[in-house]
C-alpha positions as CSV (number, residue, x, y, z in Angstrom):
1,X,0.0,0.0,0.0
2,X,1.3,3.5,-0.5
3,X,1.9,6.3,2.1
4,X,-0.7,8.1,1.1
5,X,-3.3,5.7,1.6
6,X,-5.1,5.7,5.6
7,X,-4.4,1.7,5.7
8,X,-1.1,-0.2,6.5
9,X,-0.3,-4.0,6.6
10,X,1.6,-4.9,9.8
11,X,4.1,-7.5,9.9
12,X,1.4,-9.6,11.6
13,X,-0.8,-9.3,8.0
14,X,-3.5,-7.2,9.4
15,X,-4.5,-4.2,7.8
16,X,-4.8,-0.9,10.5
17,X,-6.2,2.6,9.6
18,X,-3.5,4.9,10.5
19,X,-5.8,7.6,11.2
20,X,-8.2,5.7,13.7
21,X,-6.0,2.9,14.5
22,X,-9.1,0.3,13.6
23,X,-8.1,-3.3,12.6
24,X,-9.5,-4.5,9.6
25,X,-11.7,-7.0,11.6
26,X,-13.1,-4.1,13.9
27,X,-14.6,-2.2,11.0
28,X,-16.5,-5.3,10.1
29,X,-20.4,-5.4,12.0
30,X,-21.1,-8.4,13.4
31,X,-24.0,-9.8,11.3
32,X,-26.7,-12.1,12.5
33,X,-24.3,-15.8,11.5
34,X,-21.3,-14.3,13.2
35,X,-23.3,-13.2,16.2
36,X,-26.1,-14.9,17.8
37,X,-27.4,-12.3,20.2
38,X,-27.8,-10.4,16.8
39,X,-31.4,-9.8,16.1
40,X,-33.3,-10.0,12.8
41,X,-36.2,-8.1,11.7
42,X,-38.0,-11.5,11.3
43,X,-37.8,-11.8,15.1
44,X,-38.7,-7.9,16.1
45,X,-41.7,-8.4,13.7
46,X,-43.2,-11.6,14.3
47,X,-45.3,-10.7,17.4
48,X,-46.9,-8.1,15.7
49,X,-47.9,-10.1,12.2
50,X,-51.7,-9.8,13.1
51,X,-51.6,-5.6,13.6
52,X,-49.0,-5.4,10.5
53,X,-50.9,-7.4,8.6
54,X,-54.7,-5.0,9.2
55,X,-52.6,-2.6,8.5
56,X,-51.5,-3.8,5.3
57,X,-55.6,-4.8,4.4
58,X,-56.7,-1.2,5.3
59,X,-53.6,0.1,3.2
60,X,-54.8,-1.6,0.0
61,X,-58.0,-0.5,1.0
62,X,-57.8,2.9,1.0
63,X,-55.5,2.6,-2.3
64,X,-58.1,0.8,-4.3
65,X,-60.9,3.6,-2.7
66,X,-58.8,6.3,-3.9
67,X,-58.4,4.4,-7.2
68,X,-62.0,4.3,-7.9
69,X,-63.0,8.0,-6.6
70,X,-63.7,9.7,-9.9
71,X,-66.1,6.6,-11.2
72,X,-69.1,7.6,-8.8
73,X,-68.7,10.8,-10.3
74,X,-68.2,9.9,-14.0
75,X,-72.1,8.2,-13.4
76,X,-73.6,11.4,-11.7
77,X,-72.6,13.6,-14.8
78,X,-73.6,11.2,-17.6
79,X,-76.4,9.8,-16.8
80,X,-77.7,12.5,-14.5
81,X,-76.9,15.6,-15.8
82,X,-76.2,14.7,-19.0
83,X,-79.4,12.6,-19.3
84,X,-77.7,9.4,-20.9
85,X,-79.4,6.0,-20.0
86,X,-77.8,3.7,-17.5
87,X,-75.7,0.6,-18.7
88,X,-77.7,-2.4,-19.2
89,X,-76.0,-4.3,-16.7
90,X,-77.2,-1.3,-13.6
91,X,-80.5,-0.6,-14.9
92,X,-81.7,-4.2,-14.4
93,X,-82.8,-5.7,-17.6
């Protein structure tokens, strides 16, 4: 490595920041296979599946509401206002 570079390999072989004196292995998080205690998302969420997943339902809901907002007013204008006969398949024939 050149002397400009933060990072120098000791005679040992590990690599150490010459500006924070970190090893290579310290700037490495643990991660949930090299550390047990190391908690996953899967775990934090898992008691709360039933609450995440009304929330989700009342999401979509309110997404497919929003979606079909202008339609009850597309049916008021042309067939109220504008006089134009219902669909077939609404005015029961």
């Amino acid at each position: 490595m050149n002397s400009l570079h933060p990072l120098r390999e000791t005679k040992a072989g590990k690599v150490v920041c010459t500006v924070t004196g970190m090893t290579d292995s310290s700037r490495i998080p643990p991660t949930s296979r090299s550390s047990p205690r190391a908690l996953r998302l899967v775990d934090l969420v898992r008691p709360h599946w039933k609450a995440l997943t009304l929330a989700l339902v009342a999401v979509l809901g309110e997404t497919l509401t929003s979606i079909l907002e202008p339609w009850p007013i597309k049916v008021v204008v042309d067939n109220i206002l504008q006089s134009k006969p219902l669909p077939e398949f609404w005015a029961g024939r």
